[in-house]
C-alpha positions in Angstrom: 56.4 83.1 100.0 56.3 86.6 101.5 59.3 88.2 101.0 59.0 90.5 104.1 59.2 87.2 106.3 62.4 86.6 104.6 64.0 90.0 105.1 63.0 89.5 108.7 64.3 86.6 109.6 67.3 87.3 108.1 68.1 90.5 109.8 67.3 89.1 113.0 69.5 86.5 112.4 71.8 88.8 111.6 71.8 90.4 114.9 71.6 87.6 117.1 74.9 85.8 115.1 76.9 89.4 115.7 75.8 89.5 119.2 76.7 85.8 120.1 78.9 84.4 117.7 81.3 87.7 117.7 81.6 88.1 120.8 82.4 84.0 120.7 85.2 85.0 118.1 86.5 88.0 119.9 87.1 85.9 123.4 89.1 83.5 121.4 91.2 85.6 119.2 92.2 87.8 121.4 90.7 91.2 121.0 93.1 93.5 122.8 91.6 97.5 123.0 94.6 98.3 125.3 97.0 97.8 122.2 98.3 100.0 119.9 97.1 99.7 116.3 99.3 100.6 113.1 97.7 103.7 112.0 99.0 105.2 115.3 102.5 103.2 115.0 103.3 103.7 111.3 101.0 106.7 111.1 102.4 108.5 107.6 98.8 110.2 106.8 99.2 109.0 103.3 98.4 105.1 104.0 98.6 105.1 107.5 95.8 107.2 109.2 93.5 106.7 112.3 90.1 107.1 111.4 87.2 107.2 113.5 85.2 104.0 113.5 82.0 105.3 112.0 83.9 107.0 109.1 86.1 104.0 108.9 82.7 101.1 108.7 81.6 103.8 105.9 84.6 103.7 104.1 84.8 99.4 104.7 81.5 98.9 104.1 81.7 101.1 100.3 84.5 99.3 99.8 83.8 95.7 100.0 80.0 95.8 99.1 80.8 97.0 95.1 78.4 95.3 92.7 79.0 92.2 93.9 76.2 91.4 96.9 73.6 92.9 94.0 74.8 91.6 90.9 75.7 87.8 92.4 72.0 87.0 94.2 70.8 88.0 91.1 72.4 86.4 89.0 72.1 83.1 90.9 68.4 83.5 91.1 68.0 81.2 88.0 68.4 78.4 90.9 65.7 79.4 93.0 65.5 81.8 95.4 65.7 79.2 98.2 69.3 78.0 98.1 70.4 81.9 97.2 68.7 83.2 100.5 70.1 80.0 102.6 73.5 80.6 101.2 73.4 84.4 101.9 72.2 83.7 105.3 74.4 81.1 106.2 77.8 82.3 104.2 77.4 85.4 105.7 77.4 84.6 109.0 79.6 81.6 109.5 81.9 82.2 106.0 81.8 85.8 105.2 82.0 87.4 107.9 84.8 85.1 109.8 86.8 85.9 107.1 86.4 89.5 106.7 86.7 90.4 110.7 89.9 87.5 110.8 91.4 89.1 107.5 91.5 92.6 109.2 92.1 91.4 112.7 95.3 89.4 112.0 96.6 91.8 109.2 96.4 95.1 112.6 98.4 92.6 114.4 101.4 92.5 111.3 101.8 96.0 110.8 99.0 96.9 108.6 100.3 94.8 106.0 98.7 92.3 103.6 97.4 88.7 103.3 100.6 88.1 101.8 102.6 89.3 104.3 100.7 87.1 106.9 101.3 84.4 104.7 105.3 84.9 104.5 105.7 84.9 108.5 103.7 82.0 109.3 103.8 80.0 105.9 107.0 81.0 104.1 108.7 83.3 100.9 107.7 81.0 98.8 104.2 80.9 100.2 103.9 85.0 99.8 104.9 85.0 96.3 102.4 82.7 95.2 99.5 84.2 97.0 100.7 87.6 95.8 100.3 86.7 92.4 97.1 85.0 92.8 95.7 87.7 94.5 97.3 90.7 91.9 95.6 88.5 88.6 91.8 88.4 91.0 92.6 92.1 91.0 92.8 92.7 87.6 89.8 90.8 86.8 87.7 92.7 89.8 89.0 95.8 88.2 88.3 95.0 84.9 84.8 93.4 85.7 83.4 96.4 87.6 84.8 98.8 85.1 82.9 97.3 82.3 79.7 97.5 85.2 80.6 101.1 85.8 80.6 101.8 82.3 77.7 99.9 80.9 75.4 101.4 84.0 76.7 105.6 82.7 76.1 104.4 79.1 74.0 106.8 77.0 72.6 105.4 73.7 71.3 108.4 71.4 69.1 106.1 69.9 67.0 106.2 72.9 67.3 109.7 73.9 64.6 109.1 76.3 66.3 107.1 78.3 68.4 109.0 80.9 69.3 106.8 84.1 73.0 106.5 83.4 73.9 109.8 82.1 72.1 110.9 85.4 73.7 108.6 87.4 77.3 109.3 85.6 77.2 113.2 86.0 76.1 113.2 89.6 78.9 110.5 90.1 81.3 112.9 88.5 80.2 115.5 91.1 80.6 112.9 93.9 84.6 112.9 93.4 84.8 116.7 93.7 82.8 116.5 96.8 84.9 114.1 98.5 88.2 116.0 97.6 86.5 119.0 99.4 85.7 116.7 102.7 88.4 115.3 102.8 90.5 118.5 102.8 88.7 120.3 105.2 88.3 117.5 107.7 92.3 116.2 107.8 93.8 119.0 106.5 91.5 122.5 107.9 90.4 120.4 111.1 86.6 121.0 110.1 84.4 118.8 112.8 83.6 115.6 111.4 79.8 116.3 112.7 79.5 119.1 110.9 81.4 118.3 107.8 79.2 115.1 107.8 75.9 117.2 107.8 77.1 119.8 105.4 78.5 116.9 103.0 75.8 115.0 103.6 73.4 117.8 102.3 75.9 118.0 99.4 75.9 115.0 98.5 72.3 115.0 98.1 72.6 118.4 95.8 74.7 116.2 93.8 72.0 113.8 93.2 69.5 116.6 92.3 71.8 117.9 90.0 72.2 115.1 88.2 69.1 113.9 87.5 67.7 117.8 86.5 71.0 118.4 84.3 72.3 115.3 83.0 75.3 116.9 80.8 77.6 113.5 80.8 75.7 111.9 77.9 78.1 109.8 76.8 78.8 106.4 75.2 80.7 103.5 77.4 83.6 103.5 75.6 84.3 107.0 76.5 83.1 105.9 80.3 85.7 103.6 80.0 88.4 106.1 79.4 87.0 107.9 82.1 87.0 105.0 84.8 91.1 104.2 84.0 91.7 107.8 84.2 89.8 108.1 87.5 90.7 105.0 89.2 95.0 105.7 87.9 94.9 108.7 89.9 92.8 107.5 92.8 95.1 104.9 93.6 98.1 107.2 93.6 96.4 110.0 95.8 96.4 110.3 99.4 94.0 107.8 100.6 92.7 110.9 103.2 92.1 113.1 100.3 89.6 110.9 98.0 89.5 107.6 98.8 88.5 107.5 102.6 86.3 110.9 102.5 84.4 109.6 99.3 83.7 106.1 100.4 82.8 108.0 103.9 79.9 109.7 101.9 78.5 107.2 99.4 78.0 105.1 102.5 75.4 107.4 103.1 73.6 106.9 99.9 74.1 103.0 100.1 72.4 103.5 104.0 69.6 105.2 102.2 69.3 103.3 99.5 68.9 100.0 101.7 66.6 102.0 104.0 64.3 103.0 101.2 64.4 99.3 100.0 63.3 97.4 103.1 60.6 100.5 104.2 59.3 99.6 100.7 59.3 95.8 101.6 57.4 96.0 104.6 54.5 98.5 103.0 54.5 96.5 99.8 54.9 92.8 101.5 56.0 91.4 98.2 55.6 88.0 97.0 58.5 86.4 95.8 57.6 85.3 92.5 60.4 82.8 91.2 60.2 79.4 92.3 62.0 78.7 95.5 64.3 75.6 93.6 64.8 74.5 90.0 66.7 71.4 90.3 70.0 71.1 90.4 71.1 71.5 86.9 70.1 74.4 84.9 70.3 74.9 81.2 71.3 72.3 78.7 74.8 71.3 76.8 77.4 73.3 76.6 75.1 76.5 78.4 74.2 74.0 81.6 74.8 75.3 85.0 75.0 73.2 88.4 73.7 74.5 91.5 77.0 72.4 93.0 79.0 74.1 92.5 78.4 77.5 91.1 75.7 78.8 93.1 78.5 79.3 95.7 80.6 81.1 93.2 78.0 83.5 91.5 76.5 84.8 94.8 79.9 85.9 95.2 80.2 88.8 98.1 76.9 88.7 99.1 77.6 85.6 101.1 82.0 85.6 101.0 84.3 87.4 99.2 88.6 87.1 99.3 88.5 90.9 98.2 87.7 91.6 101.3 90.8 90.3 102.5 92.2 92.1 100.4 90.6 95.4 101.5 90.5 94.6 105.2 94.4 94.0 104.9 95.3 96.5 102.2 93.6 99.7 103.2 91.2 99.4 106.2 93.6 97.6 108.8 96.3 100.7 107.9 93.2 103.4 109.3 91.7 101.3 112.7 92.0 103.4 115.8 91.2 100.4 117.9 91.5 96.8 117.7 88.0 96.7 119.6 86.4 98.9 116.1 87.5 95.7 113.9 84.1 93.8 114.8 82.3 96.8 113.9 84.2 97.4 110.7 85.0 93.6 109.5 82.2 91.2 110.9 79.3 93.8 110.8 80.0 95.2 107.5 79.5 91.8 106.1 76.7 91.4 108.0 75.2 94.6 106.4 76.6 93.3 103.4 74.6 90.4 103.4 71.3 92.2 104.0 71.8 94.0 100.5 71.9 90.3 99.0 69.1 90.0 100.4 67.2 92.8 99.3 68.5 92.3 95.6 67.2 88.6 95.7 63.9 90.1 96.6 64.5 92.5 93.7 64.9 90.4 90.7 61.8 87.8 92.4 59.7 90.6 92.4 60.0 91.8 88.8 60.8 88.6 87.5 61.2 88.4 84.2 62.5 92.1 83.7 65.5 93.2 81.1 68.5 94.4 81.5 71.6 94.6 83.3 71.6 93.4 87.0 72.2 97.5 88.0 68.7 97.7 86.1 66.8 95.0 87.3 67.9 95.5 91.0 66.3 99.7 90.5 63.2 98.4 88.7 62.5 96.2 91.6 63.5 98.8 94.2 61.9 101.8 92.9 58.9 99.8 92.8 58.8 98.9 96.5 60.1 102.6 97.2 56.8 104.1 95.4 54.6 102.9 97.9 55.8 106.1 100.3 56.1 108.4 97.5 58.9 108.8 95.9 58.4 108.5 92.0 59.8 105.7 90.3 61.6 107.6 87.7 63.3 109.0 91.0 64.0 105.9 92.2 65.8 104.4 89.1 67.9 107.0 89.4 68.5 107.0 92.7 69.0 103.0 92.7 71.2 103.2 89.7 73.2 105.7 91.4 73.6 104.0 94.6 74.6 100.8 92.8 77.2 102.5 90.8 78.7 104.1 94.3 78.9 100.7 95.5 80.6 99.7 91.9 83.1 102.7 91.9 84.1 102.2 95.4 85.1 98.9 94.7 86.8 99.7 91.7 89.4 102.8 92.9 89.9 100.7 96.1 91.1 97.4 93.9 93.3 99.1 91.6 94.8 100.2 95.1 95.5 97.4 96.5 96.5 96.0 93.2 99.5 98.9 92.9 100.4 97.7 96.9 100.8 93.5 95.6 102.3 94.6 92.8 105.2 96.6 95.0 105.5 93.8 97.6 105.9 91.2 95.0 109.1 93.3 93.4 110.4 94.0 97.0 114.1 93.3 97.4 115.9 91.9 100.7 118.8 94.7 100.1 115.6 97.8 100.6 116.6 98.7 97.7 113.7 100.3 95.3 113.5 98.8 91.5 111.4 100.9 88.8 108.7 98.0 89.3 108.0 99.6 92.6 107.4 103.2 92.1 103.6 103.6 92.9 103.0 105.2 89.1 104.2 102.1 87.4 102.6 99.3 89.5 99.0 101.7 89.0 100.0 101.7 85.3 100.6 97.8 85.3 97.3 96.9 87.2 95.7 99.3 85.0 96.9 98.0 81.7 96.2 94.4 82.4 92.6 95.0 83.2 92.0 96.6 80.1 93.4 93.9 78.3 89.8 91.9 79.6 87.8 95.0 78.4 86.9 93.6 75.5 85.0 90.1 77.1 82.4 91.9 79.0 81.6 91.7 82.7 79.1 88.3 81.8 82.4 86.7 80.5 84.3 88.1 83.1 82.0 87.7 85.8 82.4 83.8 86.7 86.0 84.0 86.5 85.9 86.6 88.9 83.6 84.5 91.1 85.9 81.8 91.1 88.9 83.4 91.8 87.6 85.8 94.4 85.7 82.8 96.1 89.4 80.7 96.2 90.9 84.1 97.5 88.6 83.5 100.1 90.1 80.0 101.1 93.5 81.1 100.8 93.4 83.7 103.1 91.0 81.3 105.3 94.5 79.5 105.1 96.7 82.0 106.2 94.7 82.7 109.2 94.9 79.1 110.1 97.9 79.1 110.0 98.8 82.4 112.0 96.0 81.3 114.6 97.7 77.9 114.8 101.2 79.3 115.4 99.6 81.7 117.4 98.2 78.8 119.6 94.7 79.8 119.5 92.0 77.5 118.0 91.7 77.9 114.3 88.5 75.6 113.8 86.6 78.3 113.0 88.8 78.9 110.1 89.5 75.9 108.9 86.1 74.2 108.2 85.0 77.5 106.0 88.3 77.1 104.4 87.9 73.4 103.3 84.4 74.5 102.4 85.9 77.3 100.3 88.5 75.2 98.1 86.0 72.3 97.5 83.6 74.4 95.8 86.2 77.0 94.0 88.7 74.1 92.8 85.3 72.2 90.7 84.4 75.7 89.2 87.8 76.5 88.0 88.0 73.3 86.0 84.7 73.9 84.8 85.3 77.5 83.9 88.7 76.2 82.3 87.0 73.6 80.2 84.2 75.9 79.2 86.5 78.9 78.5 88.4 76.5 76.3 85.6 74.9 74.1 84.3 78.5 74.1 87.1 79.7 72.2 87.9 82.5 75.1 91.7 81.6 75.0 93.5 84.4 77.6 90.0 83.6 79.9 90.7 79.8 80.1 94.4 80.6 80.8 93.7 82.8 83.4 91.7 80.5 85.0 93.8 77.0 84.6 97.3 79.8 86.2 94.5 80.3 89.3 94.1 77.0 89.7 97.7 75.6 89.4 98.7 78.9 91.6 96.0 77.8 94.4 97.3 73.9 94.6 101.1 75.3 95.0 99.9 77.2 97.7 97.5 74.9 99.7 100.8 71.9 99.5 103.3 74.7 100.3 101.6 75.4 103.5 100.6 71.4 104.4 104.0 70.8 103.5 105.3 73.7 106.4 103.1 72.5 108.7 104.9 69.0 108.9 108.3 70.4 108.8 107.4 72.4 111.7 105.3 69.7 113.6 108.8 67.4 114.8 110.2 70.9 115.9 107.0 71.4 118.0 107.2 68.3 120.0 111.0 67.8 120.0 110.9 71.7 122.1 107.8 70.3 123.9 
């Protein structure tokens, strides 16, 4: 099969389903651009902040994509690339990205304010609590999981002092978080024109890339990276979101853009052929090692198909910056969309070099420096390049979780009297995020990595769920809500009690408990919320 007729098709697809089917969505949910959004209500300029709607898609888009949408197709290629590509497709457009533009949507119209919250006002306390815990422990293990990503991808090894992508890729990253202080600052705080400071940082950023790969001073081991990611992400969730956060993510959307550029101009010189089989069957592997294609294909693919993070990021820090409610298809539905074109691409990666070594960060820049040579650019370059890009997408996720892990951790210690407990203060909710995500450290992301798939794909469902039930009390038409969300809890429920059973034999004690809480956690929920719906029904046709 030639891979360029996939990459096609799928873009166009892409395209036509954001032209039709969001503007469909937007009729029906009420897009208002006349209304005023929370950055503009609450604005604070340290959470709340009007962005521009470029800067903020940059920013979203950074956010959300993280190693997921390259490391999950990957991953699930062992299946065939077939049902990877139709889930990508098809999740993307229908699951995905329903969810992401909904999640933002509906959190703009409560203040700014999270999942959870939606969940208390149309669901319940009760309902709030539990979803705030569920989503706190996905946290931790997305923070933990792309630490250990981050990490493994700067790793130097002096035993192969001719090998130089990651300490490369780790000083020039380094440089990245000084440049973005700099934006940042002059933009919000100097008024600097964002044209020009785009240009200039733009040019910068580039510098930074040079630099890195001709002086690659951070050669260190991944333990120490790991020191460095806590340290890093600690302080980036404490910091002004204008001042790091936002201006960073801003400007590694830049090098994701041209990253994904590179890789399909490569694709239509090359015309690659994909060289796995399209299906394997529906079982792969044998015993205690066997996989099923039902159903953890859906869970491995992870965000490059749907993702509950982005619920998470769309209601935790993206909804708190939107200038307009109109930017939110923009921001939430195309972003996905985008998102699910880097699946793509990384599924044509790993079919292409088949058979290559390595971590998925690896793989995926073997593949894409390959098709990137065919216009020049050496493919030393391009690992680099690649590696770096994929560890932008990594770190981006990674400050922006242990964010919105110190914001569920507040809420869930909130007190009716306003009063503020210790477990509040921003410092010690970072600290407790932080502390439990090392405590996974020591599994390794391919431990951690279908957890996290589990629990961010039943993340997914649950906030499917709360905006089912907000549409619902809304009276609007929720259907296109609820089917992904019955869709979502089918497949995530099986894979927990696989994961717990497996975790379990497997001798991987604080995994398997982690994963049999999710599930007990999820159940509460879902009855919780049937369980308000019936109380509330007699009330709804006694008033009618």
């Amino acid at each position: 099969m030639n891979s360029l007729v996939l990459l096609l098709v799928g873009i166009v697809l892409f395209f036509i389903a954001y032209v039709t089917y969001g503007s469909f969505l937007a009729k029906h949910w009420g897009i208002d651009p006349t209304r005023k959004t929370p950055s503009h209500t609450l604005r604070d300029d340290v959470d709340y902040c009007p962005a521009n709607a470029e800067v903020l898609l940059g920013h979203h888009f950074s956010s959300i994509a993280g190693a997921g949408p390259i490391s999950g197709p990957i991953q699930a290629a062992v299946f065939g690339w077939l049902p990877v590509y139709l889930w990508i497709v098809v999740g993307s457009i229908f699951i995905g990205g329903v969810h992401d533009w909904g999640s933002l949507f509906a959190s703009v119209r409560h203040e700014g304010k999270s999942i959870g919250e939606i969940i208390r006002v149309n669901v319940g306390e009760r309902g709030k609590k539990l979803f705030n815990i569920f989503a706190w422990l996905a946290l931790v293990l997305v923070v933990a999981a792309f630490t250990d990503i981050c990490a493994g991808t700067f790793a130097y090894d002096p035993a192969k002092p001719e090998l130089l992508s990651g300490a490369r890729a780790g000083t020039a990253s380094i440089l990245f978080i000084f440049l973005a202080m700099g934006f940042g600052y002059f933009v919000y705080r100097k008024g600097t024109k964002l044209s020009i400071s785009t240009v200039v940082g733009v040019v910068l950023l580039f510098v930074c890339v040079w630099i890195g790969y001709q002086f690659p001073v951070l050669k260190l081991s991944k333990l120490a990276w790991q020191a460095i990611m806590i340290i890093y992400i600690f302080c980036a969730s404490v910091m002004p979101v204008w001042f790091l956060l936002q201006p960073r993510d801003y400007l590694c959307s830049f090098l994701l853009y041209a990253m994904l550029a590179g890789a399909v101009i490569g694709i239509l010189i090359v015309r690659p052929t994909m060289m796995l089989p399209a299906s394997v069957g529906f079982t792969v592997g044998e015993g205690a090692k066997a996989q099923y294609l039902f159903p953890m294909l859906f869970v491995i693919v992870a965000c490059g198909a749907v993702s509950g993070f982005h619920s998470l990021v769309g209601s935790g820090t993206t909804s708190k910056q939107v200038s307009n409610e109109k930017d939110t298809k923009l921001i939430g539905y195309g972003a996905m969309l985008i998102e699910g074109v880097v699946a793509i691409v990384a599924l044509i990666s790993v079919s292409y070099v088949a058979g290559a070594q390595g971590t998925p960060a690896q793989i995926f820049a073997a593949g894409v420096a390959e098709f990137m040579s065919s216009f020049g650019l050496p493919i030393a370059v391009g690992k680099v390049f690649v590696i770096l890009a994929f560890s932008a997408f990594a770190l981006t996720s990674l400050d922006t979780a242990t964010r919105l892990g110190r914001y569920i951790f507040q809420e869930m210690f909130e007190t009716k009297e306003g009063s503020q407990s210790v477990l509040q203060n921003k410092y010690v909710a970072t600290l407790a995020t932080v502390a439990a995500s090392v405590a996974l450290l020591a599994y390794g992301y391919t431990n951690i990595w279908p957890i996290f798939g589990a629990s961010n794909q039943l993340l997914a469902g649950l906030s499917l769920l709360a905006l089912s039930a907000w549409l619902a009390k809304s009276g609007k038409k929720n259907w296109m809500t609820v089917v992904p969300m019955i869709f979502m809890f089918t497949v995530t429920l099986t894979a927990l009690v696989l994961l717990t059973k497996s975790f379990f034999l497997g001798g991987k004690t604080l995994l398997g408990v982690m994963a049999a809480a999710l599930f007990v956690l999820a159940i509460i929920l879902i009855i919780t919320t049937v369980n308000t719906f019936k109380k509330d029904a007699p009330n709804k046709n006694a008033s009618a």
